[in-house]
N, C-alpha and C positions, 0 to 999 in steps of 0.2 A: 384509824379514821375518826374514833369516837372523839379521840383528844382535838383532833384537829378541829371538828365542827365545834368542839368548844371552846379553843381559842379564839377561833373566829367570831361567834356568840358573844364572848365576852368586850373583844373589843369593836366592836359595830352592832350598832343596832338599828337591825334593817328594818326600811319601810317600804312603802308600794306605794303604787300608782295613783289607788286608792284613799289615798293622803291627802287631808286639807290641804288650802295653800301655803297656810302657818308651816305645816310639817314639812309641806317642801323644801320651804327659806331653811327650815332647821339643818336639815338632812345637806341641801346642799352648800349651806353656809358652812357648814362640819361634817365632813363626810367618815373623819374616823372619829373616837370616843378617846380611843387613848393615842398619844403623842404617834405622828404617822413615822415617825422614824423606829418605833418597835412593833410595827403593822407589818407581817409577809405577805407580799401581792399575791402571792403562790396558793395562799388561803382562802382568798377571797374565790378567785378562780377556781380551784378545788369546791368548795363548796357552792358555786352558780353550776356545775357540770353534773356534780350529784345530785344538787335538788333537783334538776332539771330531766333527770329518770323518773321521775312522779312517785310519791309513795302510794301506795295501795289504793289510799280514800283517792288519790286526784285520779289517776290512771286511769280509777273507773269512771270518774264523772267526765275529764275530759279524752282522754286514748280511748276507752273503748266503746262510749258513749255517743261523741260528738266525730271523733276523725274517723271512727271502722265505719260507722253506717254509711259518714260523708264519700268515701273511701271506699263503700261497698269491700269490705276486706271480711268480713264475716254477719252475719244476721245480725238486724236490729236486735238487742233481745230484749231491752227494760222496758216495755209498751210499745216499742217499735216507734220511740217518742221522735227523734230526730227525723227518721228517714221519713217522717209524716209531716214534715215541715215544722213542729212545734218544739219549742222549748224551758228549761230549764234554767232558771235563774239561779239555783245552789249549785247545779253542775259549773257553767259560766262563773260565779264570782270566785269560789275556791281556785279553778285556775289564773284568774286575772290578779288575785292577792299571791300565788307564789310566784307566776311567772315577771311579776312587779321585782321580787325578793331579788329571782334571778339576775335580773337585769341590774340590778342596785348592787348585788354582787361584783358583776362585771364592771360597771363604771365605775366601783370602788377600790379595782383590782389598777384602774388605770389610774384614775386621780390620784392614789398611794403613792403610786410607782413616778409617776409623772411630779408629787411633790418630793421623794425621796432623789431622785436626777437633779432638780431645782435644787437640793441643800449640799448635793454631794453625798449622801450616804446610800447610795443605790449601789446594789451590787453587778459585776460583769455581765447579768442574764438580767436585771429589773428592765430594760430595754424590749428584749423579747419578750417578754412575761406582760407588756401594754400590750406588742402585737397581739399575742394569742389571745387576750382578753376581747381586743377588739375583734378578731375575727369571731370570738364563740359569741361576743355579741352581736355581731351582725346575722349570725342564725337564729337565736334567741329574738330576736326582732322580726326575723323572717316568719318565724313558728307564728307568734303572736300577727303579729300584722295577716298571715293568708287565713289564719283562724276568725279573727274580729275584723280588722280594714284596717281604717283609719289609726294613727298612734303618733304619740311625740317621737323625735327626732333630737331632740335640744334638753331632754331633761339634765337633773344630774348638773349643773352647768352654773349653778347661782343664780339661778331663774327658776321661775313656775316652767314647766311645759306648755307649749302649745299643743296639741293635733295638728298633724301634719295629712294629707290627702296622700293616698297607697301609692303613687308614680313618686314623691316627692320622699316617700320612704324608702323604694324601689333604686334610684338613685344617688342617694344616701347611701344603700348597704353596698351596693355596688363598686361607689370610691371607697370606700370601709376596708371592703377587703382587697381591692388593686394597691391602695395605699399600703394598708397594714405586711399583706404577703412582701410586698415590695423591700419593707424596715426590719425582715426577719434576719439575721447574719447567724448563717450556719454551721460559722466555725465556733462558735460559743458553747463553752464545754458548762453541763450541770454537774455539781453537785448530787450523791442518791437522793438528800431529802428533800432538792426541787421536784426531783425526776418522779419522786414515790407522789406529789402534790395532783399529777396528769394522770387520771385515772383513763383517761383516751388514747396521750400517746407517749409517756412518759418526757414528755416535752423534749421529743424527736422535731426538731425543727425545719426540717425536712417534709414532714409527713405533716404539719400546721403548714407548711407552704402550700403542701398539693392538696389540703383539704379549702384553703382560701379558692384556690384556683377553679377548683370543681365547682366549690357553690358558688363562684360568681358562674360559673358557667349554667348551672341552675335557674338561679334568679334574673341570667340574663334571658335564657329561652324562654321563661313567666311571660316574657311581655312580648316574643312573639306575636300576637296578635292584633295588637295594640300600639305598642311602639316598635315597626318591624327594625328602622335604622339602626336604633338605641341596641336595640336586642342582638341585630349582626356584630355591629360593630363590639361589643363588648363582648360576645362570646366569641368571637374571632382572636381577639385581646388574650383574652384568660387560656386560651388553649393553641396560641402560637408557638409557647416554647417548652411543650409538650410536659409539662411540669405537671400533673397530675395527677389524681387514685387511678389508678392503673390494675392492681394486684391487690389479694385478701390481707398482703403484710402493710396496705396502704389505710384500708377500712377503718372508716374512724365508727369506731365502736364502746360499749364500756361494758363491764363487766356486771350481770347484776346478782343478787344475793336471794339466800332461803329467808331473810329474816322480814321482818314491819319497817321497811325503812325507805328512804329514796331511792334504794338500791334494786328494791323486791322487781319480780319480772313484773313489769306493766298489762302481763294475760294472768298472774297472780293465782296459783295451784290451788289458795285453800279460799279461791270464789268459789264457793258448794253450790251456789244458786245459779251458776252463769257455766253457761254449758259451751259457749263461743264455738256457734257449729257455722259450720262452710255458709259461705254467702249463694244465693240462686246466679248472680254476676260472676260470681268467679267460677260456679260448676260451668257454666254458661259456656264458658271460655276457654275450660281444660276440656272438656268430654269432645269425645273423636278431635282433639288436636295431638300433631305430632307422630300419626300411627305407629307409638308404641305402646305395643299391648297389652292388657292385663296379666295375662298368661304369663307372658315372660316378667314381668314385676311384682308376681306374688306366687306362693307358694302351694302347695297340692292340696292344701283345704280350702282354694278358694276357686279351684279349678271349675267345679258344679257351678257354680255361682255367675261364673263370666258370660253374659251373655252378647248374643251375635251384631255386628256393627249395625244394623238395621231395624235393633230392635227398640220400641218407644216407653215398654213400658205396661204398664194394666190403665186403661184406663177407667178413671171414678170421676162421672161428670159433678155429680152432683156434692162431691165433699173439697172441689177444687175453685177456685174464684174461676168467673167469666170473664168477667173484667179486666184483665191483664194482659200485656205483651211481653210475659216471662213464656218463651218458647212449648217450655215444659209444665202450662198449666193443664191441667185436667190429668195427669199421667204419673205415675206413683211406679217408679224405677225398681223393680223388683229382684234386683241383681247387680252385677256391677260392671262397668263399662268394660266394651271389648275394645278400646281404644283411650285413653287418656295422656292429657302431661304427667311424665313422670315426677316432677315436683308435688304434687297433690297428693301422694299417696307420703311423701312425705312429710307434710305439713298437719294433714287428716287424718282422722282416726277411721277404721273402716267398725260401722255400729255393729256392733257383738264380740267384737274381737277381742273381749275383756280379760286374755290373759296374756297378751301384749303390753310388755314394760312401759312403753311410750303410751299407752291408753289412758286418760283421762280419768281413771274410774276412782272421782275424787266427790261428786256430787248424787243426793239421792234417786236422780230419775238421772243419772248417766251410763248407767248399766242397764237398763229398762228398757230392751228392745223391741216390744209389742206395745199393740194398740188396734183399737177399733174403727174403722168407719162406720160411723152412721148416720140417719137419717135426722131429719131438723126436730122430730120430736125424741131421740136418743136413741131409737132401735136400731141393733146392730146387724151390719147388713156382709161386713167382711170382717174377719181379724186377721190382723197382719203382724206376722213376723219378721220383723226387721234386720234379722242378724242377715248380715253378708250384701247388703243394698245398698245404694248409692243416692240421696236424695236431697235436695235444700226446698229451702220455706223463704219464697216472695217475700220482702216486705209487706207492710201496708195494713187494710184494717180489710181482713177476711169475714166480716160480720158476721153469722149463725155458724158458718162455715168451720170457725176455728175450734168448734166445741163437736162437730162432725167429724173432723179429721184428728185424729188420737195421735198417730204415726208421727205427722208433721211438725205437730208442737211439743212432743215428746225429745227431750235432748238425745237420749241414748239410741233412737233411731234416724238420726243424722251422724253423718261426719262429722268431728267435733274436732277444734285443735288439740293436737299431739300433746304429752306432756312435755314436751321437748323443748315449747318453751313459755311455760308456764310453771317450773320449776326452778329455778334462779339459778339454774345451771349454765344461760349460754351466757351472748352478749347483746346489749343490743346494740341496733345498726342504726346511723345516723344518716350514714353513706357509702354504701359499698362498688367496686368498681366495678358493677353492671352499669349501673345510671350512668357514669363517666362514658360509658361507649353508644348510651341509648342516647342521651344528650348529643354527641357526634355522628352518629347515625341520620338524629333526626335535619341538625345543621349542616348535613351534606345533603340530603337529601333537600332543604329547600335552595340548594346552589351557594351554601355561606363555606367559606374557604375552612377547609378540616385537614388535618394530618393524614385520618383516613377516608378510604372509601364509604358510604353509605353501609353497601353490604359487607363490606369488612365490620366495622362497627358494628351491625346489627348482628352479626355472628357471632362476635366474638364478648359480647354483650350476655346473650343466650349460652357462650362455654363460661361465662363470670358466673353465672346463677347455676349451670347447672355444676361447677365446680361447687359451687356454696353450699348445695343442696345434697350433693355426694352422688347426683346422677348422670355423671359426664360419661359412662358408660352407656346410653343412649341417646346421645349424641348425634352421632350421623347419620343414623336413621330420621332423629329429628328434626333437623337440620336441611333432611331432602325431602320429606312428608311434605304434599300435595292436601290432603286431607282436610276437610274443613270441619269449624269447629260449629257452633251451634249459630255463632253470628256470621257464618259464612266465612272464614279468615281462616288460612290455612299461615303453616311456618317457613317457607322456602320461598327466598328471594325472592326469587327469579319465578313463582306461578304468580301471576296479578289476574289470573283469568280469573272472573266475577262468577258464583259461583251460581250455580239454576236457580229459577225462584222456588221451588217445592225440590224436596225429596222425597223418594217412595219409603213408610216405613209402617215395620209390622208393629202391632198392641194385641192387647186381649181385654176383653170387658172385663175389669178387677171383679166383678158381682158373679158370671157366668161362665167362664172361661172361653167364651166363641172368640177366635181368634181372627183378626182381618188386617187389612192395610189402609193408610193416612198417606195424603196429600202433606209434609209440615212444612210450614216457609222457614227462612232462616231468619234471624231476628232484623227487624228493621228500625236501624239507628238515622234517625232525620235529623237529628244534631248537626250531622255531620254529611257534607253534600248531598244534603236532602232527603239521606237513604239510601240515594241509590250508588254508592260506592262502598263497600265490606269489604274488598281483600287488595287496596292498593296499599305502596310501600309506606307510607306513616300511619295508617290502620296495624299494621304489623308492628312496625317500631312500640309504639303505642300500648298493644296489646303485649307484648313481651316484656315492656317497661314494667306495665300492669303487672305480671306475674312472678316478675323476677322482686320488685319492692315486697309483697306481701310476705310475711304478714307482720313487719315492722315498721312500713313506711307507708299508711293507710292516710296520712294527711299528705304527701305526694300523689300517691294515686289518685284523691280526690281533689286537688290543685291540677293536674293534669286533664283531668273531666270537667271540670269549671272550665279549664282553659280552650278544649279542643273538642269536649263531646265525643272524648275517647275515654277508653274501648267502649261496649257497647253497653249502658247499662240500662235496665228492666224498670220500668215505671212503677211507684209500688201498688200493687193491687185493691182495687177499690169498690170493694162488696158492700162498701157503706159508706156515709160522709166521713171525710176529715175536714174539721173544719179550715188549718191550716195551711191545705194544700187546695184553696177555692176556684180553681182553674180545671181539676182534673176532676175526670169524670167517666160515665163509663162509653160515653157516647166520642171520645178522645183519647182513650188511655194503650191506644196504637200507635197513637203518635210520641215520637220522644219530645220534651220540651224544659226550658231552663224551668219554669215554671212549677216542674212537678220533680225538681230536686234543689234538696236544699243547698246554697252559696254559700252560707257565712253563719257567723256564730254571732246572736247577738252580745248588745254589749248588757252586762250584768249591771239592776240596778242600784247599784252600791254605787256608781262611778258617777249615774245622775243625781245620787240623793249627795255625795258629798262633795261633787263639784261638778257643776251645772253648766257653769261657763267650758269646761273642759267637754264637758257630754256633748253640749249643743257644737263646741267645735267638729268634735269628733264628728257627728252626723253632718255635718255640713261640708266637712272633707268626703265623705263615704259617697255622696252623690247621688242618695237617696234614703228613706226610710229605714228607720235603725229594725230590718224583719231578717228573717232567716232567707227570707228567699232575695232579697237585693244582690246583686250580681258585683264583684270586686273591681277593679278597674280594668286589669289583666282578663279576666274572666269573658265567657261569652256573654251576649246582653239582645 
């Protein structure tokens, strides 16, 4: 792989987006360095697929930074700067100089290939090798455009770029990949050192078909809300002739590595400081879903520990925000659920459990299962042991609060991600074929013409993930659970009954051990018809889309919530100002609202300072104020 990235290197020298206009004319007056007839497209492409695993520095500025908070896939953890509405300008510009790189790759991989056809010296596969180019471009646009908005469309071309406004890119990708899938010929036999080039899919052309197919089916449901026609009709299109990810042998994926490189996992082992523990959204949403229970999914030292479906909790008024509509504020979960998704237990680490291979126990407070509550002038009032408990931490800005509560900002007394994959051991996932059936579930359900039924789909959506996850052994139980979760949503088709407003559940004063019972509502999403709908059939879709992506596909999740105000996510907590969230307050913070989550990524000031005419295009396509919280075109508004 080393040799490759440096042949590549040697003859191309990439540039971004970033780029005067001088450097445009250059780049695309001469797009290779050395004679395009001893240029492999194969290289180019290899190297836009690599870089585009992020290496370490980007990953964390933009994967676990910008898309998990957006994404609610795990806590905010560096200031809880995003999910506070505010931003980063170094996190922003690093990704916007490589995913420039990217893209310059790809249109380098076609222009080659595309001059090598022109002269005659193009080999039997240089044909297909534009296709797959352009398809892995059209998501490499996708990423970028649901991240920032607005983007060229034209670069690359013998021209400066314009900005192009998000519908007009949306459109674009969509002929991109109808075209591209369409000019793949699958009888065309590789050579190993094409095949060794496709670190995705060894340039299976076949499996570049069904992945064209899926992500137009993707990008066409985006605009669901927005352009409903556009949206039918194109995923209607993409998934008439059942041509796509289907099965784990379909997953486009790639493999990543122990080392410092594009390759390294993007949750990244030797982050000492980043504890990546379970998001309050996602506990939110697995606890009492799926009545299967803890008992049966862990083992006889954690039997003590499991406590009764009823139970809330100790509660600590005073070391918990008021201000919140996280179901579970005031309440410090002292055991661990008698009911969960089984997926959770796989993803998460349960806090103490530090002689478990898959534990986390890589940073200095990841082992560090205790802590105190205390009072606002430091006196401690509980210590709490956290081994064997179950707990997340609200976003948001806890004011006094956070230096009261030990437990909560302590990593090693959360669930934390698994090493599982943060050791460069798996793959990661681009697309796996849950999405493919949550996508068709969700376009049968709004009456658009699908292969299958809604709940076939959304079932068998739920057996994709829980095959992925190794928990297809509970399954049918899951499958028929009534049971709801925290935001009211149970997982069985066929219950839509809405579930009571309160449930009856027991606590104990965390201070005194008196033990009584709570009135607790279930979470109330106004996103989404107004609140008062929790458990019809695209809440579920939605919500299982939500579970089965994590914790690889955290800018989907959070494209999906821009778009629908699904699943249910928690406003973040606000014990104090944030300046960048000036809407939310504590006299509101019951209500959900687009306002008090962030849309979009600003654009980084490099792009104003080195071309301005491109900048002010860019905002003028975006359809309003270049801030975090401006709402996408797709998006709610």
């Amino acid at each position: 792989m080393k040799t490759i990235l440096k042949k590549s290197s040697i003859v191309f020298a990439a540039t971004m987006m970033l780029a005067s206009c001088k450097k445009f004319d250059e780049i695309n007056n001469d797009p290779f360095a050395a004679n395009g007839d001893q240029v492999q497209t194969e290289y180019f492409i290899n190297n836009s697929i690599i870089g585009a695993q992020q290496d370490p520095g980007l990953a964390e500025r933009m994967f676990i930074l910008y898309w998990v908070p957006g994404g609610r896939g795990l806590q905010d953890e560096d200031g809880e700067t995003f999910s506070r509405g505010s931003f980063s300008d170094d996190w922003a510009s690093e990704y916007y100089r490589q995913s420039s790189q990217w893209l310059n790759n790809a249109n380098s991989a076609i222009a080659v290939g595309t001059d090598q056809i022109a002269k005659g010296t193009s080999k039997p596969y240089t044909n297909n090798l534009i296709q797959v180019a352009r398809i892995w471009r059209a998501y490499l646009m996708s990423e970028f455009s649901d991240t920032f908005g607005s983007m060229p469309v034209d670069g690359f071309q013998g021209k400066n770029p314009d900005f192009k406004d998000v519908k007009t890119v949306y459109y674009f990708l969509l002929d991109e990949l109808k075209d591209a899938g369409s000019k793949l010929d699958l009888s065309v036999v590789n050579p190993q050192q094409v095949k060794d080039e496709d670190p995705a899919y060894a340039y299976d052309y076949a499996k570049w078909r069904k992945y064209a197919n899926s992500m137009r089916m993707r990008l066409a449901m985006r605009l669901s809300e927005v352009d409903a026609t556009k949206a039918k009709g194109e995923f209607e299109a993409a998934a008439a002739g059942n041509d796509y990810i289907t099965d784990a042998a379909d997953m486009f994926s790639v493999q990543e590595s122990k080392g410092w490189d594009p390759l390294a996992s993007v949750f990244r082992k030797e982050s000492s400081w980043m504890g990546l523990p379970i998001s309050a959204t996602y506990n939110n949403l697995v606890v009492g879903l799926g009545s299967v229970k803890s008992a049966d999914q862990l083992g006889a030292g954690f039997q003590s520990a499991i406590k009764p479906a009823d139970w809330m909790g100790q509660k600590f008024a005073d070391q918990f925000p008021t201000n919140s509509n996280d179901p579970m504020t005031g309440y410090w979960f002292n055991g661990l659920p008698n009911t969960i998704d089984p997926r959770a237990y796989k993803i998460y680490s349960i806090p103490g459990n530090i002689t478990d291979a898959n534990y986390p126990a890589i940073g200095g407070s990841f082992t560090t299962s205790t802590g105190d509550m205390k009072t606002a002038d430091g006196t401690v009032v509980k210590s709490i042991n956290a081994k064997y408990t179950w707990n997340a931490k609200a976003d948001g800005n806890w004011g006094t609060k956070t230096t009261m509560n030990e437990p909560i900002v302590t990593n090693g007394c959360k669930p934390l991600l698994n090493l599982l994959y943060r050791s460069g051991n798996n793959r990661r996932v681009f697309f796996g074929p849950w999405e493919t059936y949550f996508l068709l579930a969700e376009a049968a359900e709004r009456g658009w013409s699908s292969p299958v039924s809604a709940k076939t789909a959304y079932e068998t959506g739920i057996a994709k993930s829980f095959e992925y996850f190794g928990t297809s052994a509970n399954l049918s139980t899951y499958l028929a659970s009534t049971d709801y979760n925290r935001a009211g949503t149970s997982v069985n088709w066929d219950n839509v009954t809405e579930p009571t407003a309160t449930r009856t559940m027991s606590y104990e004063n965390g201070i005194t051990g008196a033990v009584s019972t709570v009135e607790v509502p279930y979470a109330k999403n106004n996103l989404y018809k107004s609140g008062a709908v929790k458990n019809d059939h695209l809440t579920k879709i939605i919500t299982q889309k939500y579970l089965a992506q994590l914790p690889w596909l955290p800018l989907e999740t959070w494209s999906d919530h821009r778009r629908l105000g699904l699943p249910f996510f928690e406003n973040p907590a606000v014990e104090d100002v944030m300046p960048d969230l000036p809407a939310l307050n504590a006299g509101n913070v019951n209500t959900s609202s687009i306002q008090f989550i962030p849309q979009r990524v600003k654009y980084p000031s490099n792009l104003k300072n080195n071309n301005v005419n491109g900048y002010n295009q860019a905002i003028s396509a975006l359809g309003g104020p270049d801030a975090v919280l401006t709402p996408l075109w797709w998006a709610q508004h």
